[in-house]
C-alpha positions in Angstrom: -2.1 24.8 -15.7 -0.6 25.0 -12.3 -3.3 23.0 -10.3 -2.1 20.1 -13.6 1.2 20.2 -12.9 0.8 20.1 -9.1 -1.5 17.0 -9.8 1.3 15.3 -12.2 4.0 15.8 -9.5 2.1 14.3 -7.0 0.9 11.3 -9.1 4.4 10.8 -9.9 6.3 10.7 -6.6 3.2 9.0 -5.2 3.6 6.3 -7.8 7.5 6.3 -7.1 6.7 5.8 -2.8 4.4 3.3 -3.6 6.7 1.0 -5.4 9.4 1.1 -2.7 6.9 0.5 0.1 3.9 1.8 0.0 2.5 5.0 1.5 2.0 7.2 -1.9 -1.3 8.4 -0.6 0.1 10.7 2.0 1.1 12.4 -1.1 -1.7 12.1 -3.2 -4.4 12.9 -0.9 -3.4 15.9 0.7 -2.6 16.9 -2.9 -6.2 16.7 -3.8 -7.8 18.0 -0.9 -5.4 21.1 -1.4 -7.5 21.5 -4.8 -10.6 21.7 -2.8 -12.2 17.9 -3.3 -14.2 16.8 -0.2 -12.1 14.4 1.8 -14.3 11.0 0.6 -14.4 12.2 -2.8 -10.5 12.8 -2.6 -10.4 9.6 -1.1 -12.3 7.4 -3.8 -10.9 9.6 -6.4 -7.0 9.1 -5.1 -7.8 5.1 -4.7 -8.5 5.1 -8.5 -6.4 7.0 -10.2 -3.4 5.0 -8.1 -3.8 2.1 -9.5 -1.6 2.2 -12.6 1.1 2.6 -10.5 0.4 -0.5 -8.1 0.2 -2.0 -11.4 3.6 -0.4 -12.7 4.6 -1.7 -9.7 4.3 -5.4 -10.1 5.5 -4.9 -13.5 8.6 -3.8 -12.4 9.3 -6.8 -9.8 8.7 -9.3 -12.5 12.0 -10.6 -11.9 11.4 -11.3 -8.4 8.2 -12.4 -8.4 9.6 -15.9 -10.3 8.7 -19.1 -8.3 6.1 -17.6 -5.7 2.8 -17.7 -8.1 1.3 -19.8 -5.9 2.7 -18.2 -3.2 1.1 -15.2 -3.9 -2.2 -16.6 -5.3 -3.1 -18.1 -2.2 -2.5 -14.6 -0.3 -4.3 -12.7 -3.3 -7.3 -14.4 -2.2 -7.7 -14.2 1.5 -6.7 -10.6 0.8 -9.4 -10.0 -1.3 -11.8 -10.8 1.1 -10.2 -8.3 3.6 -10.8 -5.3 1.0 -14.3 -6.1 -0.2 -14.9 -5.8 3.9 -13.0 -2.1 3.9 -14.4 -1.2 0.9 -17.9 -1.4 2.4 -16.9 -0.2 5.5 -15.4 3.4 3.9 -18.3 3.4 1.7 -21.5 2.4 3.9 -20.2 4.1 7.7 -18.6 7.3 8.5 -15.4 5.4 10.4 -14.4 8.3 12.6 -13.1 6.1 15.2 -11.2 3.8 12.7 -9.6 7.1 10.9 -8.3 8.0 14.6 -6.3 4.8 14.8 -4.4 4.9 11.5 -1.6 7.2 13.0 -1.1 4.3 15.8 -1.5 1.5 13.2 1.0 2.8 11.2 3.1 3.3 13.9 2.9 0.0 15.0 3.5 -1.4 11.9 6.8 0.8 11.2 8.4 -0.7 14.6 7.3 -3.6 13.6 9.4 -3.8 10.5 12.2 -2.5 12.8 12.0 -5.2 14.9 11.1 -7.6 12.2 14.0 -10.4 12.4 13.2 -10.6 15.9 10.0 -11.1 15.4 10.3 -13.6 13.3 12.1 -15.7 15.1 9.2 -15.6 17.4 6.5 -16.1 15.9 7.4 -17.3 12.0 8.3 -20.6 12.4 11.3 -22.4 11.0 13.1 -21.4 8.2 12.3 -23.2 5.1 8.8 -24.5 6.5 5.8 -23.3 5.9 4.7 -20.2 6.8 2.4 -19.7 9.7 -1.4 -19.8 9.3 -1.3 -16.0 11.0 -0.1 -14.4 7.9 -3.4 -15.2 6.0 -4.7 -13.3 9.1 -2.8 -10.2 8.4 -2.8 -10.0 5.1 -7.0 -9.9 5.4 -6.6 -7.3 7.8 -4.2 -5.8 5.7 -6.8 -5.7 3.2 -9.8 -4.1 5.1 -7.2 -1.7 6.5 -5.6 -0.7 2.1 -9.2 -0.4 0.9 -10.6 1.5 3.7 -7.5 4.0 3.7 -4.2 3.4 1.4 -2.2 5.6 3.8 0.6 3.4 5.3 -1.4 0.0 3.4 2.2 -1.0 2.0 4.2 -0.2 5.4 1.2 -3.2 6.9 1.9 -5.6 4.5 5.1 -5.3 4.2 5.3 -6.3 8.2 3.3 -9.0 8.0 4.8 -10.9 5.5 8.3 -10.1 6.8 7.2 -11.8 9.8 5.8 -14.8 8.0 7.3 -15.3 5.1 11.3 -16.6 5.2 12.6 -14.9 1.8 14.9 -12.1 0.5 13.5 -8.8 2.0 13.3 -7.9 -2.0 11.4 -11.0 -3.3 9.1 -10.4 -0.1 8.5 -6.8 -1.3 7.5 -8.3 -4.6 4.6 -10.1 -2.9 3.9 -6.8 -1.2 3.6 -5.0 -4.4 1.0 -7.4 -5.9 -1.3 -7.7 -3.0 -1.1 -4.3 -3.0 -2.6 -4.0 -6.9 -5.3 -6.5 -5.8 -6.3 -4.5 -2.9 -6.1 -1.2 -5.2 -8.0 -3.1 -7.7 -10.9 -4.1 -5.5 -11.1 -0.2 -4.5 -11.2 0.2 -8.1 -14.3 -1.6 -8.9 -16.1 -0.2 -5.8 -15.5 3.1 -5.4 -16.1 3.6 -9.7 -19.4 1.8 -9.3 -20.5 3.7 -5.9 -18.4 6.3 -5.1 -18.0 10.2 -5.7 -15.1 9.6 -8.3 -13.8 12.7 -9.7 -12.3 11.3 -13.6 -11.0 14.7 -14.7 -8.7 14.2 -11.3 -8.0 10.6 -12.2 -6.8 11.0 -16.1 -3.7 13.4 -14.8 -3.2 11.3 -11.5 -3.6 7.6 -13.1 -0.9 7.8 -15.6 2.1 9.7 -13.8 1.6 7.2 -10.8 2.0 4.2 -13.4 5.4 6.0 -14.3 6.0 6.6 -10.9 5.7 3.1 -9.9 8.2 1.7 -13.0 10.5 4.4 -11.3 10.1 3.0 -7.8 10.9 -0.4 -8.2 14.3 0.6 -9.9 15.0 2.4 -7.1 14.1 -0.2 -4.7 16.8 -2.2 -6.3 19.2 -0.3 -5.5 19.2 -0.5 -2.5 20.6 -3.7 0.3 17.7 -5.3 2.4 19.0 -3.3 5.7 18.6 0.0 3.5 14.9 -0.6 2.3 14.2 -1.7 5.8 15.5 1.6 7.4 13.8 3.6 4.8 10.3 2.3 5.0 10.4 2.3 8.4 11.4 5.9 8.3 9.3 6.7 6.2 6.4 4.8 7.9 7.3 6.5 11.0 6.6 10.1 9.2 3.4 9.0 7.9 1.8 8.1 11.4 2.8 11.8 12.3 1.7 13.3 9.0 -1.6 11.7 10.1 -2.1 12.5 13.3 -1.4 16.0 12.4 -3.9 16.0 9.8 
C-alpha cells in the first residue's frame, strides 16, 4: 500500500512539473528506481506511463494553442523524426557517454532560457517574420534528446522555440506542450513494442500524471511570462545538478 501511494504522488507532481515546463521525470524516475526497477526498465516504464499527462497537458492549453495548427504541425513532424532516432538510440546502444552530458545539456539549455530575449534578438529574426529555419533543427534534436531521456526534454524545447518563435511566452509553451506528447508518444510505441515495460508500474503512474498535467497548466496560467521564465529556469538549473549527482 505504501510503495502505491509513493507511486501516485509521484505520478502526480510529475504530471503537474511537466505541464509547466517539463522535467517530471526527475520525479518519476528516481521514484521507480527507489522501488527497485532496473534503470532501463524504469526508464521505458516511466516514458509510458507519462504520457497521459503530456496529453492532459495539451488538453489543458487548448485555449492557447488557437491559430498555430499549422504552426505546430510542421514542427510535430520534423520532431518526430528526432525521437524515432533517440528511441533507437536508448534502445539498440548502451549511451554511457550521451547520459554523461545531460547535466550539461540541461544546463545549457536553462541559461539559455535566461538569456532568451537576448538571444533572440540574435539569432530569431525579425519580429512578425518567419521564423528561422534553425528551429526545425532544434526541435529534431530536441526530439532525439525527449525520447532518449525525458529529464529536462521540456526545459530544451522550451529554449528553442523561445529563440525562434516571436509569440507570448504562454502560447509558445503551448507548442512546447504538444511536441512534447508527440515525442512521449513515439516513446510510447517503442518502448511498449521492444522495451522492458513494467504495466503494473504504469496503471498507478499513467493516470495520476494525466491529473497532474490538467493541474499544471492551471498553474502555469497563473503566472506572468517573467515568472514562468524564472521558474523553469530554476527549476532547469536543479535538474542538471540532480543529475549529475545521480
Amino acid at each position: 500500500m505504501t510503495d502505491l501511494l509513493f507511486l501516485l504522488g509521484a505520478g502526480l507532481l510529475a504530471g503537474v512539473v511537466n505541464a509547466l515546463a517539463g522535467g517530471g521525470t526527475l520525479i518519476s524516475f528516481p521514484a521507480l528506481l527507489a522501488l527497485g526497477y532496473p534503470s532501463l526498465t524504469a526508464s521505458v516504464t516511466n516514458a509510458v506511463a507519462l504520457w497521459p499527462g503530456y496529453l492532459g497537458g495539451v488538453l489543458g492549453y487548448r485555449a492557447e494553442l488557437r491559430g498555430q495548427r499549422r504552426r505546430a504541425t510542421a514542427l510535430s513532424i520534423t520532431t518526430v523524426l528526432g525521437a524515432v532516432a533517440g528511441s533507437a538510440l536508448l534502445l539498440l546502444t548502451p549511451g554511457r557517454l550521451f547520459e554523461s552530458l545531460v547535466p550539461w545539456l540541461v544546463a545549457f539549455a536553462s541559461l539559455a532560457l535566461l538569456a532568451q530575449p537576448w538571444l533572440r534578438k540574435r539569432f530569431g529574426g525579425e519580429a512578425g517574420g518567419p521564423p528561422s529555419k534553425l528551429v526545425y533543427a532544434g526541435v529534431f534534436l530536441g526530439g532525439c534528446y525527449g525520447a532518449y531521456f525525458n529529464g529536462g526534454m521540456g526545459v530544451l524545447l522550451l529554449t528553442v522555440l523561445g529563440m525562434f518563435l516571436h509569440d507570448n511566452l504562454h502560447r509558445v509553451n503551448a507548442v512546447r506542450a504538444t511536441l512534447s506528447l508527440v515525442i512521449s508518444t513515439v516513446s510510447v510505441v517503442a518502448f511498449s513494442l521492444f522495451g522492458p515495460v513494467q504495466w503494473q508500474a504504469v496503471a498507478v503512474v499513467a493516470p495520476a500524471s494525466l491529473a497532474g498535467g490538467f493541474l499544471g497548466t492551471r498553474v502555469a496560467r497563473l503566472m506572468s511570462a517573467k515568472v514562468l521564465r524564472g521558474v523553469v529556469v530554476a527549476f532547469g538549473l536543479g535538474v542538471a545538478v540532480a543529475l549529475a549527482l545521480h
